[in-house]
C-alpha positions as CSV (number, residue, x, y, z in Angstrom):
1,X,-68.0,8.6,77.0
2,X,-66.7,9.5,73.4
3,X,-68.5,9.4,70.8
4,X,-69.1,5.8,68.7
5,X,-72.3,3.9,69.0
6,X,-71.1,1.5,66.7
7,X,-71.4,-2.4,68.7
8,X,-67.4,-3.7,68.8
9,X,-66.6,-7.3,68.4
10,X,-66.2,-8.6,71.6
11,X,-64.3,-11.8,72.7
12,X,-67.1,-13.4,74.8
13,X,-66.0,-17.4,75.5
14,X,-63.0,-18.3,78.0
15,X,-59.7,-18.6,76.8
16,X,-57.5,-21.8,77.5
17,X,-54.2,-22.9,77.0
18,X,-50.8,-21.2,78.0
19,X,-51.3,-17.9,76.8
20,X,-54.3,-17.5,79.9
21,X,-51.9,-18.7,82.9
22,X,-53.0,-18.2,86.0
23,X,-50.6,-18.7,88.9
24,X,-51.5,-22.2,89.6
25,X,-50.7,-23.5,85.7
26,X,-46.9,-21.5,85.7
27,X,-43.7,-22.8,86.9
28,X,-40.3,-21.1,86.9
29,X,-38.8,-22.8,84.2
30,X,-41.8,-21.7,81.9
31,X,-40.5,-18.2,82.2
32,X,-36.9,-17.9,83.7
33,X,-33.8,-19.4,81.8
34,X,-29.8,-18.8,82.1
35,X,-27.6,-17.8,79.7
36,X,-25.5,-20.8,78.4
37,X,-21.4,-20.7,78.7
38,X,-21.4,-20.6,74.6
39,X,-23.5,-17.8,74.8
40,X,-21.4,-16.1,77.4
41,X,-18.3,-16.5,75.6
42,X,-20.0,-15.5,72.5
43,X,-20.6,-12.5,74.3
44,X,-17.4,-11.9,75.8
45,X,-15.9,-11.5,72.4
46,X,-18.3,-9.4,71.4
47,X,-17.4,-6.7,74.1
48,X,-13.7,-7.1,73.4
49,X,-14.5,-6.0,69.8
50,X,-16.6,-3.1,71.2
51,X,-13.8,-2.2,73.1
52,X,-11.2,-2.3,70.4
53,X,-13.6,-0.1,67.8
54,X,-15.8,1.9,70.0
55,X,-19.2,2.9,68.8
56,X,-22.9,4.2,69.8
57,X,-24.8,1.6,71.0
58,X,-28.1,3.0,68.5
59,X,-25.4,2.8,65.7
60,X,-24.6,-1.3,66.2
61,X,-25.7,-3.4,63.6
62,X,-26.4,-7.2,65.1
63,X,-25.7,-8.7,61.6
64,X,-21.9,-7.9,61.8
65,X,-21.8,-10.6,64.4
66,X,-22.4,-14.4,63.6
67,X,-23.3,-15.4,67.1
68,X,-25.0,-18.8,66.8
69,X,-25.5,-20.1,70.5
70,X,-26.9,-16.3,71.1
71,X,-29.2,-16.3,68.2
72,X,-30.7,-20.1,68.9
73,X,-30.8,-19.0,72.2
74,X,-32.8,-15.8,71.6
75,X,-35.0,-18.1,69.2
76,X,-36.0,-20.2,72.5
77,X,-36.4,-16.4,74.2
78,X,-38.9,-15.2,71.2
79,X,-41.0,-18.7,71.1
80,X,-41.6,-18.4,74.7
81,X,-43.1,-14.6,74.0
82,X,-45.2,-15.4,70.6
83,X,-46.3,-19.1,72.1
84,X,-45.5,-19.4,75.8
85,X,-46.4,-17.6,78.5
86,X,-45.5,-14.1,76.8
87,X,-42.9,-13.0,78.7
88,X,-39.0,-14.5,79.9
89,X,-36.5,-13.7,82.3
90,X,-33.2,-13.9,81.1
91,X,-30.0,-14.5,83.8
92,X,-28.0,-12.7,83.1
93,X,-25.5,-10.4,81.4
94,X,-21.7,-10.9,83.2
95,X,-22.3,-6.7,83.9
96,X,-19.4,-6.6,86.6
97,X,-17.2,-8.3,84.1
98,X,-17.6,-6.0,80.8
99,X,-18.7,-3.1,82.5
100,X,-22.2,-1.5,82.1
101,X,-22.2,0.1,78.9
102,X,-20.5,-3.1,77.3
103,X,-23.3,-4.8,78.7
104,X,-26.2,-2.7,77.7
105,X,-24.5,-3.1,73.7
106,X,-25.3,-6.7,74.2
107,X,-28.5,-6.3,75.6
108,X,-29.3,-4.1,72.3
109,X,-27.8,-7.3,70.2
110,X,-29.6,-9.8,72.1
111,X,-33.1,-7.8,71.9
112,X,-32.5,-7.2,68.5
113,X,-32.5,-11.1,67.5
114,X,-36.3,-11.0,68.8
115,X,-37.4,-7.9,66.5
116,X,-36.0,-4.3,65.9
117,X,-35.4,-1.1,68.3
118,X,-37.6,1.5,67.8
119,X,-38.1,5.2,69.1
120,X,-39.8,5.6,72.4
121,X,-40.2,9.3,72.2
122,X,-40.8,12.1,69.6
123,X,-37.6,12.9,70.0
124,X,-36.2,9.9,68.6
125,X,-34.6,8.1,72.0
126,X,-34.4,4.6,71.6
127,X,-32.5,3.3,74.6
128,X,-34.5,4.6,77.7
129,X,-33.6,4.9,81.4
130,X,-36.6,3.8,83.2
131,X,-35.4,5.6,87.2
132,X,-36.5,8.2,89.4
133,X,-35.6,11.7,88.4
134,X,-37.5,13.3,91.4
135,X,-40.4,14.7,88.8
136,X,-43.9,14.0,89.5
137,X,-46.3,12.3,87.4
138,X,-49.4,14.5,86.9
139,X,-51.9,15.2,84.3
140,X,-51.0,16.2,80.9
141,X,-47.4,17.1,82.8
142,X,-45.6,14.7,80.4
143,X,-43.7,12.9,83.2
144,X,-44.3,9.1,82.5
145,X,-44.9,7.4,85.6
146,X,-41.4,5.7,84.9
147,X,-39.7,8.3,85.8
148,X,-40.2,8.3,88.9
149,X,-40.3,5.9,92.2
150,X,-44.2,5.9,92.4
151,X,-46.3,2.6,91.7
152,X,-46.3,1.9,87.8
153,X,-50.0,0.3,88.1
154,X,-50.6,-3.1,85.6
155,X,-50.3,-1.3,81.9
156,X,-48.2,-2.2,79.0
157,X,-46.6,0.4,77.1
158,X,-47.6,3.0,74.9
159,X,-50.9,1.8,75.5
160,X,-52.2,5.3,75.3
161,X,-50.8,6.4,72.1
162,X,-51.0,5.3,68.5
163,X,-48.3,2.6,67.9
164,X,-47.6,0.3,71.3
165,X,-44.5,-1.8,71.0
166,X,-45.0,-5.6,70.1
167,X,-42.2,-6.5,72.8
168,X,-40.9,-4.6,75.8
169,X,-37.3,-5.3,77.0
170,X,-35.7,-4.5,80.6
171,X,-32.2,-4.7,81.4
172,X,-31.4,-4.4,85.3
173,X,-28.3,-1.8,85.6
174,X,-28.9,-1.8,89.4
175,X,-32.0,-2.7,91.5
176,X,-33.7,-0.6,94.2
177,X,-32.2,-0.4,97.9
178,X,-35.7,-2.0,98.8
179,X,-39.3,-2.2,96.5
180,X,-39.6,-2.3,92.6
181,X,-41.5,-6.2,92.3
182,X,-42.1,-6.7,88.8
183,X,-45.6,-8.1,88.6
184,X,-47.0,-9.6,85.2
185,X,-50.7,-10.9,84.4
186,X,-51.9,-12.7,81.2
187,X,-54.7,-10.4,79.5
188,X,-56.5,-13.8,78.2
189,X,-56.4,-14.3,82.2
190,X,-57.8,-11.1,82.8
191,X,-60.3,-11.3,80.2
192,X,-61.1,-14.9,81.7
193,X,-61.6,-13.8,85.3
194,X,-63.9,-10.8,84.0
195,X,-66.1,-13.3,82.2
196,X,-66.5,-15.4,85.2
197,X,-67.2,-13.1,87.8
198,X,-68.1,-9.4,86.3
199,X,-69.7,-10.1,83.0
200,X,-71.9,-6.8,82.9
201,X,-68.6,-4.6,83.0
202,X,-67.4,-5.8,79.7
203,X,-69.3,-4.5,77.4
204,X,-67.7,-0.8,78.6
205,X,-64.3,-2.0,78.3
206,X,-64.9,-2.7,74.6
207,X,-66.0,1.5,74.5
208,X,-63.5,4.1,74.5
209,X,-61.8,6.0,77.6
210,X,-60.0,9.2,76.9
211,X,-55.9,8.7,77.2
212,X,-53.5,11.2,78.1
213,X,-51.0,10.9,75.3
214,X,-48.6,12.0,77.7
215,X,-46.9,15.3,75.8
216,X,-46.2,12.4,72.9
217,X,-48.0,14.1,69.9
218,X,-47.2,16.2,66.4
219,X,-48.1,19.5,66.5
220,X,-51.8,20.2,65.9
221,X,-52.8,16.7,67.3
222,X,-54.8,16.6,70.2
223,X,-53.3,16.3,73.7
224,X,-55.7,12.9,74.4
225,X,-57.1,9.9,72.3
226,X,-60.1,7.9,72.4
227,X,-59.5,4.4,72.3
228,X,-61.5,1.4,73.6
229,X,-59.2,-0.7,76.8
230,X,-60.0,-4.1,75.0
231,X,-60.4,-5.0,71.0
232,X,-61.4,-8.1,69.6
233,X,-60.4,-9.0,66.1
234,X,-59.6,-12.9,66.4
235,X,-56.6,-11.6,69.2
236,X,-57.5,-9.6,72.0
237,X,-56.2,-6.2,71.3
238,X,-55.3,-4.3,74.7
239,X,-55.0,-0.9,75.6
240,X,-54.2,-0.8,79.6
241,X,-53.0,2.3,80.7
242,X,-55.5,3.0,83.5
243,X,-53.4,6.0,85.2
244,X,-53.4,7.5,81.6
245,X,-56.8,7.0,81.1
246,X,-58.2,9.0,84.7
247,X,-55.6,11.9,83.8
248,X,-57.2,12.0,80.3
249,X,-60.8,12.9,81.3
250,X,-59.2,15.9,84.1
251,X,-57.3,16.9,80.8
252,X,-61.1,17.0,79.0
253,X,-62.7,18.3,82.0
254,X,-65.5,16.1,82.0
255,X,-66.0,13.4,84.7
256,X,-65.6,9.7,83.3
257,X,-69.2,8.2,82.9
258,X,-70.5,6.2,85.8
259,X,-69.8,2.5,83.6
260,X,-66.3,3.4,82.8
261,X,-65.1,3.4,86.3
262,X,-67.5,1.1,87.6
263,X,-65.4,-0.9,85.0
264,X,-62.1,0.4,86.2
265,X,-62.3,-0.1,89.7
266,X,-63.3,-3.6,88.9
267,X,-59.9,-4.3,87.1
268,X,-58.3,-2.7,90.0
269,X,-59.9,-4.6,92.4
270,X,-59.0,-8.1,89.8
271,X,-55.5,-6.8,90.1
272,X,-55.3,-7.4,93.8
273,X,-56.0,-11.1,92.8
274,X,-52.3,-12.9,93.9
275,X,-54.0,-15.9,92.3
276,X,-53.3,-14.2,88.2
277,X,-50.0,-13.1,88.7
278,X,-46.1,-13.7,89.2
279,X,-44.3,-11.8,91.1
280,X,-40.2,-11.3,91.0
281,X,-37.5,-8.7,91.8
282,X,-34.9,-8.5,88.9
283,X,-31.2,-8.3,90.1
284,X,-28.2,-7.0,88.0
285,X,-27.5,-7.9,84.9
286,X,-31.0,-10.0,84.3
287,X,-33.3,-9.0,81.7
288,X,-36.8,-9.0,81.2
289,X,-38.8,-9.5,77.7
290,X,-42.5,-9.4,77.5
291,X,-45.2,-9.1,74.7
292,X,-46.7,-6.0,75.1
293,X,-50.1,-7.4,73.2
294,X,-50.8,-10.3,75.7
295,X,-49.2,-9.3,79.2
296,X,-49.4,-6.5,81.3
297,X,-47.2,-5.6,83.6
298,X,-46.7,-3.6,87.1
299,X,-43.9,-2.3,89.1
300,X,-44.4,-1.7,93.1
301,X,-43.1,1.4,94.6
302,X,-39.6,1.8,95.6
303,X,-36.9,3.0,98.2
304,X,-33.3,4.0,96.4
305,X,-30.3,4.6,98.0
306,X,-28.9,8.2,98.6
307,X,-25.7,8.3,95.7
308,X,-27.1,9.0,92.8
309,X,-24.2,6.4,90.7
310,X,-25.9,3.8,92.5
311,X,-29.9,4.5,92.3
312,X,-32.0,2.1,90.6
313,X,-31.9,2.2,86.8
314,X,-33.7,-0.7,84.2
315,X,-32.2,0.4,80.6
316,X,-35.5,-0.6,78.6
317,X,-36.4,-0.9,74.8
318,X,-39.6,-0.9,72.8
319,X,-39.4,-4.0,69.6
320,X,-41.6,-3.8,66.2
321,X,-41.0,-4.8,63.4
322,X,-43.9,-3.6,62.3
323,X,-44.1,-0.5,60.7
324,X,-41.0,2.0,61.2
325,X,-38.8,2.7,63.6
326,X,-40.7,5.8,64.2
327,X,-42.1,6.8,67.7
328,X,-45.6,6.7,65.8
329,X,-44.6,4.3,63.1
């Protein structure tokens, strides 16, 4: 284990209310909504205006465009992430109609109404291709897991660097031929279920796990960080990035201490639990928000088609406001 004897702050009484869902509390409209005809047409005009003065997506300033319905829509989007369940489905953007990268410049305006873009890499990319580029993911390689079509275990982003996103956005450009479930569980949930059945493990989550960063640093900075999985400070502060987290103590040579993965292969086996989760495929054109801080989220393994123009391809992008729009911001 790193060094720190220090005793955290630990969030050690059950959660209620909607932010610790379980299966059993959710329904589909708590999470899943449809773009409204006003917002569509909205919309609609936008693209034609994109059309008529083309410009870079990262260069498109959302104040230029008025867009009520759109903005008192993503208002109901944002409420549902900061006092809902923490996460929303979104059906969907008229793709087919206004062509893909029309499309994604909406999804960039829409996302933007819930907090701003920022960089997802070092090298300043701030609209990212989540598909499978035929790399493998292997320790301190660099290749996110993302990047290719292997199981993306429950995690939320950046977890295992210094400044995770506050929201995660997903736009579906094209689904998988078959696989790719989007699975999302409440931390509070999490948390809960540990309490109830494996108190004794806690108390190692709250320590800190070496993280591969991931080939995401300045130079001179190390290639891993120390960081406890869960922080208490009045909000339960979550770092899950449990693939990141084994391939950070091969990049220390040192085996992880007998606690920590006693500790990890109980969230693993928690994981398994259908009772904490949704589960739901995306389809074209629908998009996906979640907060980062309070969900985490999984993608299954999938099965693409042979021609590359048709592979599966989710357009994602990190939100803060916090901070700048720096990838360590």
């Amino acid at each position: 284990m790193p060094a720190g004897d220090g005793v955290p702050h630990m969030l050690d009484h059950p959660m209620a209310g909607v932010r610790a869902w379980v299966r059993a509390d959710i329904r589909r409209e708590d999470w899943f909504l449809t773009l409204p005809p006003e917002c569509l047409a909205e919309l609609r005009a936008v693209a034609d205006a994109l059309r008529a003065r083309p410009c870079a997506i990262e260069h498109i300033d959302p104040a230029q465009f008025a867009l009520p319905a759109c903005r008192a829509f993503m208002r109901r989007v944002k409420s549902m992430l900061d006092d809902g369940v923490r996460f929303a489905v979104v059906d969907r953007l008229p793709m087919d109609d206004v062509g893909d990268e029309a499309a994604k410049a909406l999804y960039w305006i829409l996302a933007s109404f819930i907090a701003r873009p920022v960089q997802q890499k070092l090298t300043g990319t701030l609209i990212y291709a989540v598909r499978d580029t035929g790399q493998k993911a292997t320790p301190g390689s660099g290749v996110r897991p993302d990047q290719t079509n292997m199981e993306q275990f429950f995690h939320n982003d950046n977890a295992y660097n210094t400044t995770p996103p506050e929201y995660v956005a997903l736009l579906c450009a094209r689904p998988a031929k078959h696989g790719g479930v989007s699975q999302l569980i409440s931390f509070y949930a999490l948390h809960n279920a540990l309490l109830r059945g494996h108190p004794q493990v806690i108390p190692r989550l709250y320590q800190p796990f070496w993280f591969d960063r991931q080939k995401e640093y300045l130079p001179g900075e190390p290639a891993v960080i120390s960081a406890p999985i869960f922080a208490y400070d009045g909000r339960l502060q979550v770092r899950l990035s449990l693939f990141q987290a084994k391939s950070g103590y091969v990049m220390m040579n040192q085996p992880m201490d007998e606690a920590g993965v006693t500790a990890i292969d109980t969230l693993t086996r928690l994981f398994a639990d259908e009772s904490l989760r949704v589960d739901f495929v995306m389809e074209r054109g629908q998009m996906q928000f979640v907060n980062n801080r309070e969900t985490c989220h999984r993608r299954t393994v999938f099965e693409d088609v042979a021609a590359p123009a048709h592979k599966r391809l989710m357009v994602r992008l990190w939100l803060r406001d916090a901070g700048d729009v720096r990838y360590q911001g």
